[in-house]
KEKE-3310 file (N, C-alpha, C; in steps of 0.2 Angstrom, whole numbers, plus 5000, padded with zeros to 4 digits):
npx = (4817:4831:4835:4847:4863:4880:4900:4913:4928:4939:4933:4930:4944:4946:4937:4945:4954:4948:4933:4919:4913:4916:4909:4903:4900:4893:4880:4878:4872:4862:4853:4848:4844:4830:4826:4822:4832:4844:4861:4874:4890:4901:4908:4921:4924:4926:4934:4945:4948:4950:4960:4969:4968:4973:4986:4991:4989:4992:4999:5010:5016:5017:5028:5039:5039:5044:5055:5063:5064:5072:5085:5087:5091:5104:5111:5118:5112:5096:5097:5088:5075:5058:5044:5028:5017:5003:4993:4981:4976:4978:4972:4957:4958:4957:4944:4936:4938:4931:4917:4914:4914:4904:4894:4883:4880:4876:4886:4889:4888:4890:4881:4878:4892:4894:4907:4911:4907:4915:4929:4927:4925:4937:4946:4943:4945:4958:4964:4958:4963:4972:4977:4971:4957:4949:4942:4935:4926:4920:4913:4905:4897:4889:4881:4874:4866:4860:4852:4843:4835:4830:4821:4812:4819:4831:4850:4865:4881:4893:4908:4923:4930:4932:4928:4916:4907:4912:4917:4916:4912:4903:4895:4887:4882:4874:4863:4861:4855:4844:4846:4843:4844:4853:4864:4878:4889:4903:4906:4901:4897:4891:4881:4872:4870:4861:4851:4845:4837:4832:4838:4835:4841:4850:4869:4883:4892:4886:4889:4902:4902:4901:4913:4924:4939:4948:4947:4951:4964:4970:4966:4974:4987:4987:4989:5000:5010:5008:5009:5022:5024:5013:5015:5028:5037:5048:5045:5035:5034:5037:5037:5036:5040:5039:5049:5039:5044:5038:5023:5005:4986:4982:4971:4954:4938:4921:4917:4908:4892:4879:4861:4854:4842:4843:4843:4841:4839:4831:4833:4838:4852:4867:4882:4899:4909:4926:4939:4955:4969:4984:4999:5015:5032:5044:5059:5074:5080:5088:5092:5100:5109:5104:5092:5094:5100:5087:5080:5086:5082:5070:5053:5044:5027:5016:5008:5015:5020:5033:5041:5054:5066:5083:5090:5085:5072:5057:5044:5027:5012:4999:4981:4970:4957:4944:4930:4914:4901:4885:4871:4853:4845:4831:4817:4822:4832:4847:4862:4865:4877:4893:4901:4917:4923:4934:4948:4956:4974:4976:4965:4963:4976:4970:4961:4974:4981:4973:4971:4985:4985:4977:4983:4996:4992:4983)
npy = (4883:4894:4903:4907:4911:4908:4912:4904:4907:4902:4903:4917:4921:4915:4925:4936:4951:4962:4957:4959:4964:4952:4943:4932:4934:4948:4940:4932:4941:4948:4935:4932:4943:4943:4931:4933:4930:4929:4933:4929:4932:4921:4924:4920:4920:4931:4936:4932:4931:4945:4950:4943:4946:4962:4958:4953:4960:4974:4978:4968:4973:4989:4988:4981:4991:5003:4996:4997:5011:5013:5006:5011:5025:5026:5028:5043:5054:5048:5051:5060:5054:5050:5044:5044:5038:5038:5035:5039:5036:5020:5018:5021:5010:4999:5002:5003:4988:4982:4988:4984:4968:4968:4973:4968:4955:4950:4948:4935:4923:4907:4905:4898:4888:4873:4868:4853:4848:4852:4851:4836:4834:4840:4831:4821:4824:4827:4814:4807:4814:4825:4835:4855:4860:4870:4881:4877:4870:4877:4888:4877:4876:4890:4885:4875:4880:4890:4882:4875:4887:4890:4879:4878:4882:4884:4882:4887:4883:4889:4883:4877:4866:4852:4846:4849:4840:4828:4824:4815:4816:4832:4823:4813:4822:4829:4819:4814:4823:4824:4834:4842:4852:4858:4865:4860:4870:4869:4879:4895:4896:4881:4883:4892:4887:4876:4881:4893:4899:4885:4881:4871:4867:4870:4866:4859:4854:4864:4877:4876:4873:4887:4896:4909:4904:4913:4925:4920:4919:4931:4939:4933:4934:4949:4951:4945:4947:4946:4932:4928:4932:4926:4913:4912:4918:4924:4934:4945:4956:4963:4973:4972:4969:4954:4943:4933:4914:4904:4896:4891:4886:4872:4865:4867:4866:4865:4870:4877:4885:4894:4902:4918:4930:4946:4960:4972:4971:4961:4951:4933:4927:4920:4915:4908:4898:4894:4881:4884:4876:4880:4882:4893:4897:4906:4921:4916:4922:4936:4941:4929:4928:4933:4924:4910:4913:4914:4903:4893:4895:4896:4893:4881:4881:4877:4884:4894:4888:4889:4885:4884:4882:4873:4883:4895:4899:4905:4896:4893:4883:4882:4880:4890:4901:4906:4916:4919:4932:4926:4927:4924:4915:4911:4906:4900:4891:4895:4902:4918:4928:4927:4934:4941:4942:4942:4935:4922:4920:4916:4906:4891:4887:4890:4875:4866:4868:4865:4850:4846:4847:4839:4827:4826:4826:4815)
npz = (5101:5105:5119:5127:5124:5124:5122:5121:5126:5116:5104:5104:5103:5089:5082:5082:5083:5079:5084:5087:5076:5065:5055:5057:5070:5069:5061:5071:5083:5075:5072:5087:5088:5080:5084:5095:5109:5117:5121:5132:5145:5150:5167:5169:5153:5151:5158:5154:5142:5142:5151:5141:5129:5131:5137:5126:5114:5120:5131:5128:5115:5118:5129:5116:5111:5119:5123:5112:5108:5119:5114:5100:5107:5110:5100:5093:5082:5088:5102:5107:5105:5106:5111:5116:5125:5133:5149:5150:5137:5137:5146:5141:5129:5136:5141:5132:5127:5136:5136:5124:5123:5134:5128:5120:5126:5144:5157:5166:5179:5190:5204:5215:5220:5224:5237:5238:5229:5218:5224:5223:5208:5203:5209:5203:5189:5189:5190:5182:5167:5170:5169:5174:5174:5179:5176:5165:5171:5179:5169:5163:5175:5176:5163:5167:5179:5171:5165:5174:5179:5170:5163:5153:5142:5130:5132:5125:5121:5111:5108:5104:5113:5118:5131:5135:5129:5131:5144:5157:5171:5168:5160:5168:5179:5172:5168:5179:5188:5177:5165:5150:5142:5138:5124:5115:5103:5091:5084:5078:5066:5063:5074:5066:5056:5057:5066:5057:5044:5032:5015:5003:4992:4993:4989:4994:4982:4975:4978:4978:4963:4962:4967:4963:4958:4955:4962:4975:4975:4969:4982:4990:4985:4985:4997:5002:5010:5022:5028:5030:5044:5051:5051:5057:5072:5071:5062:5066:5069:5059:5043:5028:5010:5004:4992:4983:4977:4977:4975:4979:4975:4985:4987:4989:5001:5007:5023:5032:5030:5033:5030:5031:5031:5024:5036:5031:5019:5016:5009:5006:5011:5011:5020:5019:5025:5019:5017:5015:5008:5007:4998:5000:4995:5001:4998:5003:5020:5022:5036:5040:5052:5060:5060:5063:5075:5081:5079:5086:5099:5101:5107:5102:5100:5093:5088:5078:5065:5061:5049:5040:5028:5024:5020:5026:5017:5021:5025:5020:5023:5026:5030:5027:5029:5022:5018:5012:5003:4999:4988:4984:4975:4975:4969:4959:4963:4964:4966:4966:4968:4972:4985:4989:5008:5017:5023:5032:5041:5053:5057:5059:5068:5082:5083:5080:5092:5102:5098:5098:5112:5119:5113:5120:5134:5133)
capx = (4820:4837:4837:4854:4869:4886:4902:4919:4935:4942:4928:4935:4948:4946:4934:4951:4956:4940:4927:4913:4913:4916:4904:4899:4898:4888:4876:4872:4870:4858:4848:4847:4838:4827:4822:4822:4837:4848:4870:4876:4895:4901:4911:4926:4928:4926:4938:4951:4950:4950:4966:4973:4969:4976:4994:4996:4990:4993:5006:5015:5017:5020:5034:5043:5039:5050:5064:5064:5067:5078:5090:5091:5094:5110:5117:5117:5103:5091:5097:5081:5069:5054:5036:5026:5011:5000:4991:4973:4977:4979:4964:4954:4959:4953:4937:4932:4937:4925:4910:4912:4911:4897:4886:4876:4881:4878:4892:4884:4892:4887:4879:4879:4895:4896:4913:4911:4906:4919:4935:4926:4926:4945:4948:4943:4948:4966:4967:4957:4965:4980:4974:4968:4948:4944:4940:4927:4920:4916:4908:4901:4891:4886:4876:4869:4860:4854:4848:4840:4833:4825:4818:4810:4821:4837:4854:4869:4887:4900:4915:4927:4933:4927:4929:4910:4903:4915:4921:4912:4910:4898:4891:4886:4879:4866:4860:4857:4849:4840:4846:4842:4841:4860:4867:4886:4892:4909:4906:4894:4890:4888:4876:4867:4868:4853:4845:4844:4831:4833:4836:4834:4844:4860:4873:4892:4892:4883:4893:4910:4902:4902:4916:4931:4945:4955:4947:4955:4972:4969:4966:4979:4992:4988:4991:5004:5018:5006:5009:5026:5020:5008:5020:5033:5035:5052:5041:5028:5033:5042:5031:5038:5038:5040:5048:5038:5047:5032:5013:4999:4982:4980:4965:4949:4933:4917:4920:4900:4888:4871:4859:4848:4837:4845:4839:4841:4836:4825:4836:4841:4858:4870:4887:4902:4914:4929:4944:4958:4975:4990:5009:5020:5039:5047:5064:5080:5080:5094:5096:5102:5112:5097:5086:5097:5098:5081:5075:5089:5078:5061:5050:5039:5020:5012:5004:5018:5024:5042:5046:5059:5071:5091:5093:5082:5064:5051:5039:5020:5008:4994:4975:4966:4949:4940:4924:4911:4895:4881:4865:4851:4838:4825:4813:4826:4836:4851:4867:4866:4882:4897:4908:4923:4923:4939:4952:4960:4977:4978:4960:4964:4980:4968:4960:4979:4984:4970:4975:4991:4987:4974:4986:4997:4985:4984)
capy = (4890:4896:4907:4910:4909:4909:4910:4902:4912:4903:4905:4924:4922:4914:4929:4941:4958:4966:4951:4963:4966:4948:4942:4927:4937:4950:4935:4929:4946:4950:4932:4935:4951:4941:4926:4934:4925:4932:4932:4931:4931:4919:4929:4914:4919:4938:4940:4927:4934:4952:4950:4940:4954:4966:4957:4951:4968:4980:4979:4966:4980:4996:4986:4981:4999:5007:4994:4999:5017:5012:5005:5019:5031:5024:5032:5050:5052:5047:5053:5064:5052:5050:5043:5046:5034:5039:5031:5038:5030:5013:5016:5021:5003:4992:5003:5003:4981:4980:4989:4979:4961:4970:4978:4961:4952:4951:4943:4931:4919:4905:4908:4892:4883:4869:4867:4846:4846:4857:4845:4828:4836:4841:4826:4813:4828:4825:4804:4806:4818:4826:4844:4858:4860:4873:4885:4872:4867:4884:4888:4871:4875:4893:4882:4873:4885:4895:4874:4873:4892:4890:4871:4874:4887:4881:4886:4885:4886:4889:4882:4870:4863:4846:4844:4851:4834:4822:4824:4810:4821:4834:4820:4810:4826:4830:4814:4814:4828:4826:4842:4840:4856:4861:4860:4864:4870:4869:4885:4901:4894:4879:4883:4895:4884:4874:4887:4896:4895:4881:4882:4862:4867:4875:4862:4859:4856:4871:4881:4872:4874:4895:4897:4911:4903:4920:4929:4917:4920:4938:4939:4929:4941:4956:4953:4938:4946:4946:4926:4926:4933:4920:4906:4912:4924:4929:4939:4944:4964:4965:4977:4971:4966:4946:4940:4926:4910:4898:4897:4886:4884:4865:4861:4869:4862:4869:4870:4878:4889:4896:4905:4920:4936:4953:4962:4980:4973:4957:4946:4927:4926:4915:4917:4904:4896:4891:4883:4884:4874:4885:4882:4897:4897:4913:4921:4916:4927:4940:4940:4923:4925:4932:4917:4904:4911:4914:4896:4888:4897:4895:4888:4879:4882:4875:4892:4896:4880:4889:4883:4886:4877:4874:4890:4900:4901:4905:4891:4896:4878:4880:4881:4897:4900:4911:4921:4923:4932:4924:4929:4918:4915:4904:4904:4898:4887:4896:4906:4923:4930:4926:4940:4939:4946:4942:4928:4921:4914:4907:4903:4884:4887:4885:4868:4862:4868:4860:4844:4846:4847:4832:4819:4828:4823:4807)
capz = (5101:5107:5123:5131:5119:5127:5118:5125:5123:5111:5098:5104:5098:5083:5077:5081:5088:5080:5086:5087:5068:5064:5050:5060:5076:5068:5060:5077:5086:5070:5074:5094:5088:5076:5086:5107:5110:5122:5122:5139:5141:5156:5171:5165:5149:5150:5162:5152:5137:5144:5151:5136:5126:5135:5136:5118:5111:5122:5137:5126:5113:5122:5131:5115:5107:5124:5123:5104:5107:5123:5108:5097:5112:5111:5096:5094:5079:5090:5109:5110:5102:5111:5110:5123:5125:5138:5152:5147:5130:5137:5149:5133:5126:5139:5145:5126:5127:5140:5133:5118:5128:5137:5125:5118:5132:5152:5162:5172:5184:5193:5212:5219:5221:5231:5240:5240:5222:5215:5224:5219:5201:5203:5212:5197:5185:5187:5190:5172:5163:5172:5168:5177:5170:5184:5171:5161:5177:5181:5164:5164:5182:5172:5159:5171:5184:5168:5160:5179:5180:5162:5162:5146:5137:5127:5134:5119:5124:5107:5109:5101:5119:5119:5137:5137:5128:5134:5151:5160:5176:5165:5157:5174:5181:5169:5166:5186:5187:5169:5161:5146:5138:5136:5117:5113:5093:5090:5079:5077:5058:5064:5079:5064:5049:5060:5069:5052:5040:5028:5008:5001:4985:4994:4993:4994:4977:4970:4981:4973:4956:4958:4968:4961:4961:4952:4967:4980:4974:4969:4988:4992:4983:4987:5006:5004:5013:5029:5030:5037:5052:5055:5049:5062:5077:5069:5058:5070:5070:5051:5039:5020:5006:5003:4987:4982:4973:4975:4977:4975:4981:4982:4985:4993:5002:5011:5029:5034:5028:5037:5028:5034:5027:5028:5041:5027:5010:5016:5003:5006:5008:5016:5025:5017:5026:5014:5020:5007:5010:5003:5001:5000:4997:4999:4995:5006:5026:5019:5042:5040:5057:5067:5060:5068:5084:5084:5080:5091:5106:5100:5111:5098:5105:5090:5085:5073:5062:5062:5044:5036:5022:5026:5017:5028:5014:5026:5020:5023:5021:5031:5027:5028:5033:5019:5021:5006:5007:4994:4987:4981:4970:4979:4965:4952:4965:4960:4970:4961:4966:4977:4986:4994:5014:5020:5024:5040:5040:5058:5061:5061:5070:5087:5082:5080:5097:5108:5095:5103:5121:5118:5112:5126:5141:5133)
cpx = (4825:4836:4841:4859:4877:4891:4909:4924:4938:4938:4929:4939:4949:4941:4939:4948:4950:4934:4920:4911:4914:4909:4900:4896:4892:4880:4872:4872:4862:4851:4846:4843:4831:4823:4821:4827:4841:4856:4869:4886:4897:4907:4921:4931:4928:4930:4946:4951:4950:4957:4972:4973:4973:4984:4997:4995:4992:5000:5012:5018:5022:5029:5039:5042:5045:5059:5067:5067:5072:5084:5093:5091:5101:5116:5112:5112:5098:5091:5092:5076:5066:5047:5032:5018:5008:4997:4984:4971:4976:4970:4960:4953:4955:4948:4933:4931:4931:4918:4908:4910:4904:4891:4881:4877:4882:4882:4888:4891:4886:4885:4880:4885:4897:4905:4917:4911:4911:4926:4932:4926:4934:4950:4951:4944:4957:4967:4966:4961:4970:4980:4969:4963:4943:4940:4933:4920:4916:4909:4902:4894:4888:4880:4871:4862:4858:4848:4842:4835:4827:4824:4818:4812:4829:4843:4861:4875:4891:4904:4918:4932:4929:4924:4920:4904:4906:4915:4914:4909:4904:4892:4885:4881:4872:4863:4855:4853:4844:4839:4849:4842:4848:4862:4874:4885:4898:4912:4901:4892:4891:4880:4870:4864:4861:4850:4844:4840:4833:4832:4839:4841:4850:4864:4880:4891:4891:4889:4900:4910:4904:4907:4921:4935:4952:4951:4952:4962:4975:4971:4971:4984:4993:4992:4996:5008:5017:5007:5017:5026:5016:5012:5024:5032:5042:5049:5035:5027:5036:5035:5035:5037:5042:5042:5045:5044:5041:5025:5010:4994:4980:4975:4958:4943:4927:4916:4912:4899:4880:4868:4855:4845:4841:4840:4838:4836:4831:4828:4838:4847:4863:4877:4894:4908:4921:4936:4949:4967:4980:4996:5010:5027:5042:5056:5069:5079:5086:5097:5096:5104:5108:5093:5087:5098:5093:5076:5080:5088:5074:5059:5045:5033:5015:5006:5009:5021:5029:5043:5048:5065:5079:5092:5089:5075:5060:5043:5032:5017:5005:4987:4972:4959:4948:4932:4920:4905:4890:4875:4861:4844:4834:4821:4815:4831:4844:4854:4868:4871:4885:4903:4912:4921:4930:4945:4955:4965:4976:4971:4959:4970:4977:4966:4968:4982:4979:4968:4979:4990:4981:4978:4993:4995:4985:4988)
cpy = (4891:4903:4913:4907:4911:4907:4908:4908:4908:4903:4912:4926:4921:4920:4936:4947:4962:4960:4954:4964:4959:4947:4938:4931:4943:4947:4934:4934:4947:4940:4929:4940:4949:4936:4927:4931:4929:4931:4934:4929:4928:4924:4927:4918:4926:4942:4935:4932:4941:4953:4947:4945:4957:4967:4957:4959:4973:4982:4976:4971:4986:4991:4985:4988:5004:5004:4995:5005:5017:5011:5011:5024:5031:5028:5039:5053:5051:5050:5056:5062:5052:5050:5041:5044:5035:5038:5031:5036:5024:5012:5016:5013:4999:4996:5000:4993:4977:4981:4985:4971:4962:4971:4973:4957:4954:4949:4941:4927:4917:4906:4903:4889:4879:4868:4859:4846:4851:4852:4838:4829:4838:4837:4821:4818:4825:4817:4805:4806:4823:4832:4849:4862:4866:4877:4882:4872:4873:4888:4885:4873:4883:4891:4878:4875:4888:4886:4874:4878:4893:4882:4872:4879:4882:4885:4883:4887:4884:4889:4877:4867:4857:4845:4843:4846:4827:4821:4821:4813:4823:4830:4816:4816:4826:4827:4815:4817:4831:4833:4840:4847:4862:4859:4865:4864:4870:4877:4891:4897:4888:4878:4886:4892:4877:4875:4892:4895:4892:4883:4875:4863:4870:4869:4864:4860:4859:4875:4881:4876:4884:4899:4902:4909:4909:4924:4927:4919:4928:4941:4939:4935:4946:4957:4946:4940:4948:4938:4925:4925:4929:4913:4906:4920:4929:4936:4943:4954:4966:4968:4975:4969:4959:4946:4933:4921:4905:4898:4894:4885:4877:4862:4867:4865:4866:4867:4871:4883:4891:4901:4911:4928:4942:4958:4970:4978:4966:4951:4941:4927:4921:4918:4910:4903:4893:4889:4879:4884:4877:4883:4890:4898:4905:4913:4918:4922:4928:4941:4934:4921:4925:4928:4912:4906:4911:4907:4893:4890:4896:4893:4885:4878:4881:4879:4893:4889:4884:4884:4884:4880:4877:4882:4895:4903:4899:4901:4891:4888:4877:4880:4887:4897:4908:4913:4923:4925:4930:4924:4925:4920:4910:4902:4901:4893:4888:4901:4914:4928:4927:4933:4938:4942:4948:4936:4929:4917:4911:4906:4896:4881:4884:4878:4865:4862:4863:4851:4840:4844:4842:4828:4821:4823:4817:4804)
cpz = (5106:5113:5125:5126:5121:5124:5120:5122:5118:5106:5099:5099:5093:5079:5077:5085:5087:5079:5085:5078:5064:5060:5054:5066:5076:5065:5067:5082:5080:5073:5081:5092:5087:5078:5095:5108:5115:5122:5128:5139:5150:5161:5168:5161:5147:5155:5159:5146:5136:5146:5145:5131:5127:5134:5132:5114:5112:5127:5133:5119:5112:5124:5125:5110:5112:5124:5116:5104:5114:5118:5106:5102:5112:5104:5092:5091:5082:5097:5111:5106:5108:5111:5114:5121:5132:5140:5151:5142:5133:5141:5148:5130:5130:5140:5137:5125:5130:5139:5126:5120:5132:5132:5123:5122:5138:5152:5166:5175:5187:5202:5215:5218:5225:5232:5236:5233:5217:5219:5223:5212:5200:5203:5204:5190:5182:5188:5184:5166:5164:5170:5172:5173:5172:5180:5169:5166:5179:5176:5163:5171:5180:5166:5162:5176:5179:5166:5169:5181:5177:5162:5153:5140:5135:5129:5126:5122:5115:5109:5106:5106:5119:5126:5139:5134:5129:5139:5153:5166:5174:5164:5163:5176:5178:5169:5174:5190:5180:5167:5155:5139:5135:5129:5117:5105:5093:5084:5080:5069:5059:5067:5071:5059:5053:5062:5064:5049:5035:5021:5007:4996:4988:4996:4992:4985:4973:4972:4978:4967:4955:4963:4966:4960:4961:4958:4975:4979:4970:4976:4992:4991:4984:4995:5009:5008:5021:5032:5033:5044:5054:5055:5056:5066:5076:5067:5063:5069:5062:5047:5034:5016:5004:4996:4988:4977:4973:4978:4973:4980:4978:4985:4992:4996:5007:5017:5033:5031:5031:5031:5034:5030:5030:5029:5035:5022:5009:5012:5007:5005:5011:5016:5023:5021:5022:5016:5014:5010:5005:5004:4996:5000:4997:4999:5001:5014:5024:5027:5043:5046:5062:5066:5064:5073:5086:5085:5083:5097:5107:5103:5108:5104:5099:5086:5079:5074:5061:5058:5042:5033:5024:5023:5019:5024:5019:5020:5023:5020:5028:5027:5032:5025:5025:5018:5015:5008:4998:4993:4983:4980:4973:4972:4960:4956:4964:4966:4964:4961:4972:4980:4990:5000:5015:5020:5031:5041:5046:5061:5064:5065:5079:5089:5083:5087:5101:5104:5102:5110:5123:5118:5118:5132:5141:5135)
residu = (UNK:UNK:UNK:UNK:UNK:UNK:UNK:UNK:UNK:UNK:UNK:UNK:UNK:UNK:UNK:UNK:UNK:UNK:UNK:UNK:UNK:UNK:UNK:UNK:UNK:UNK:UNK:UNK:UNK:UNK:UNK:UNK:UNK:UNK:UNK:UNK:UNK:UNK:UNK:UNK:UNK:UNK:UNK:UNK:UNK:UNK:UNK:UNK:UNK:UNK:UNK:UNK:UNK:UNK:UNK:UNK:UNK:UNK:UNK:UNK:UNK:UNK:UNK:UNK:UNK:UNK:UNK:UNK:UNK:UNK:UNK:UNK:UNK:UNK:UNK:UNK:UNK:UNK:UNK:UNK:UNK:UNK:UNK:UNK:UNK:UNK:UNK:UNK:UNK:UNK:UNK:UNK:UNK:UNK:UNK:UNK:UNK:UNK:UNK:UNK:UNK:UNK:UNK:UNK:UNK:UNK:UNK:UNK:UNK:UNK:UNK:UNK:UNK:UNK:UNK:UNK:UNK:UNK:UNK:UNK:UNK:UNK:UNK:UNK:UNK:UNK:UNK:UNK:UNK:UNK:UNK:UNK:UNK:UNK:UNK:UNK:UNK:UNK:UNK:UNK:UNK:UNK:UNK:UNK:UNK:UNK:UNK:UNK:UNK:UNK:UNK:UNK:UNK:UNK:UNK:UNK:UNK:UNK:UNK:UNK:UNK:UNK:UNK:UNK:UNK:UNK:UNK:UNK:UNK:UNK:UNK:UNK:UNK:UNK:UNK:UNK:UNK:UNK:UNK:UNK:UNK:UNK:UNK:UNK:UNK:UNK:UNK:UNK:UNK:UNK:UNK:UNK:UNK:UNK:UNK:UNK:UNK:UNK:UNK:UNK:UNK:UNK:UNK:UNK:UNK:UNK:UNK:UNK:UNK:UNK:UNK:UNK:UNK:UNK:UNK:UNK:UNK:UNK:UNK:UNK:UNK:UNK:UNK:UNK:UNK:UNK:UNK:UNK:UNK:UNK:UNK:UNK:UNK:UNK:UNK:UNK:UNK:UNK:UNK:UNK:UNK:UNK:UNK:UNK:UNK:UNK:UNK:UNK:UNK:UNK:UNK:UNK:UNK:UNK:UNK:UNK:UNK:UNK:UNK:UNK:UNK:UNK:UNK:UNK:UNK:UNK:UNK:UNK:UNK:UNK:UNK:UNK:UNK:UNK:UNK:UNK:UNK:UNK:UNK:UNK:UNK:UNK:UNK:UNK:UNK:UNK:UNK:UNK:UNK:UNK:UNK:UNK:UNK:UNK:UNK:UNK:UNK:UNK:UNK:UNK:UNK:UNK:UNK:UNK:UNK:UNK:UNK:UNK:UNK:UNK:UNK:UNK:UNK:UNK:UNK:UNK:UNK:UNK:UNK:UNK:UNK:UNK:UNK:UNK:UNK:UNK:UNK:UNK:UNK:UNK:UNK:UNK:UNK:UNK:UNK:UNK:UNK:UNK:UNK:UNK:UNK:UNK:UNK:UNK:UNK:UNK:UNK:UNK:UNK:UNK:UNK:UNK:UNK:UNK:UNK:UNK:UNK:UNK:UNK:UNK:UNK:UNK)
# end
């Protein structure tokens, strides 16, 4: 049985701006409820991904919303514009971010930090790997003091940081104080699709067999002209409509899936992860002269592929993360419906980055 389950900020991140509401996220609030388990949220990554919030959403924002209308003050039509964002508004935003990080989860933090064992860990940190880890180490010595507090309770840390199954440091630690009872997932529907209750008959292949595919590109369509913006940061603030010129989804495959009983109607159902690689050609940038100064600045940061064709087609080819929810027939061995939830274009956008700053390191 599963105890303490703590979630790293980047598995945050990846569940988006409303995390709280997250399928996955409400799956594994819904079996903590179901099995005693407990979400704790480390002091770390509740204060990392509080202020990261904050910046990308909120102050970064506001700020290009005041030099927006600093602009148009300049000519006459607008000289007495004026959009007045108020402070107890922003104060509202963060208290409300706070209570959302807080409501299923404590904040905890480590108590004991040795001095000596926090610079011999920094020390062979950086000869190793030539990165600052503080962060890991910090969350890393929060999984420990609960693994040493609870002997014989299971602590679980979600995260897709390797650092927390490699790094030889860590590894050396447990072994020598035989702690034994730490597991990392590199996902929530990983951690669930094992801590879940088992259906024998639910395979890849079924799954494949009753897949949509006229829903996936139905899906796609509707909201195609939201993938520039994720392709590039040109696009990051643009509301329009995209001529398409090409599209294709080539090829899909099942990423994870967990099952578990709904907690309203008692029904068997499972939770699909679907990750579905897309190319997208679109029409010509008609601001052809503001594209080229903008990509002869860019500072490529491996979050936006910044494609584009000699002739400025914003060229979308990534894989995107889709989301079904699936109801099952246990006495018949059989998937009795599949629905769509949602889709994510940059959910795999973070694996690429901590790729990146992998063979970096190296």
């Amino acid at each position: 049985m599963v105890n303490f389950i703590l979630l790293d900020t980047n598995i945050y991140r990846q569940l988006g701006i409303k995390f709280y509401s997250h399928i996955d996220y409400v799956s594994l609030k819904n079996y903590a409820y179901a099995s005693g388990s407990e979400l704790r949220i480390s002091e770390v990554v509740f204060s990392e991904f509080y202020y990261h919030f904050i910046e990308v959403n909120i102050n970064k924002p506001i700020k290009e919303i005041k030099n927006s209308i600093s602009k148009l003050k300049e000519f006459r039509p607008f000289s007495d514009l004026n959009i007045n964002i108020k402070e107890e508004d922003e104060i509202s935003v963060k208290e409300f971010l706070k209570e959302r990080l807080t409501k299923d989860s404590k904040v905890i933090s480590p108590k004991n930090i040795s001095t000596a064992e926090l610079i011999d860990f920094l020390i062979k940190n950086k000869q190793e790997i030539k990165k600052d880890n503080t962060r890991d180490y910090l969350i890393w010595l929060t999984l420990i003091e609960l693994a040493q507090n609870y002997p014989s309770d299971q602590i679980v840390l979600i995260s897709n940081d390797r650092i927390f199954e490699e790094n030889q440091y860590f590894l050396d630690f447990q072994k020598h104080n035989k702690i034994k009872n730490i597991k990392i997932f590199p996902s929530i529907a990983s951690f669930l699709s094992e801590y879940s209750f088992k259906v024998d008959f639910l395979t890849n292949e079924l799954i494949l067999d009753k897949i949509p595919k006229a829903v996936i590109e139905d899906e796609l369509k509707k909201d195609i002209s939201s993938l520039p913006s994720n392709m590039s940061y040109f696009y990051y603030h643009e509301h329009r409509e995209f001529v398409v010129e090409y599209f294709e989804i080539l090829d899909y495959k099942v990423e994870e899936y967990y099952t578990f009983k709904d907690l309203d109607s008692g029904k068997p159902k499972f939770i699909l992860h679907l990750k579905v690689p897309i190319k997208v050609i679109f029409e010509p940038e008609k601001k052809i002269a503001a594209l080229n100064l903008y990509l002869s600045n860019v500072d490529k940061d491996y979050f936006y592929a910044e494609t584009f064709d000699p002739d400025g087609r914003p060229i979308y080819n990534e894989d995107v993360l889709f989301l079904f929810e699936g109801e099952l027939d246990i006495d018949n061995k059989d998937i009795i419906k599949l629905d769509f939830l949602d889709f994510f274009p940059d959910n795999y956008k973070y694996e690429k980055i901590r790729q990146h700053l992998t063979r970096t390191i190296k």
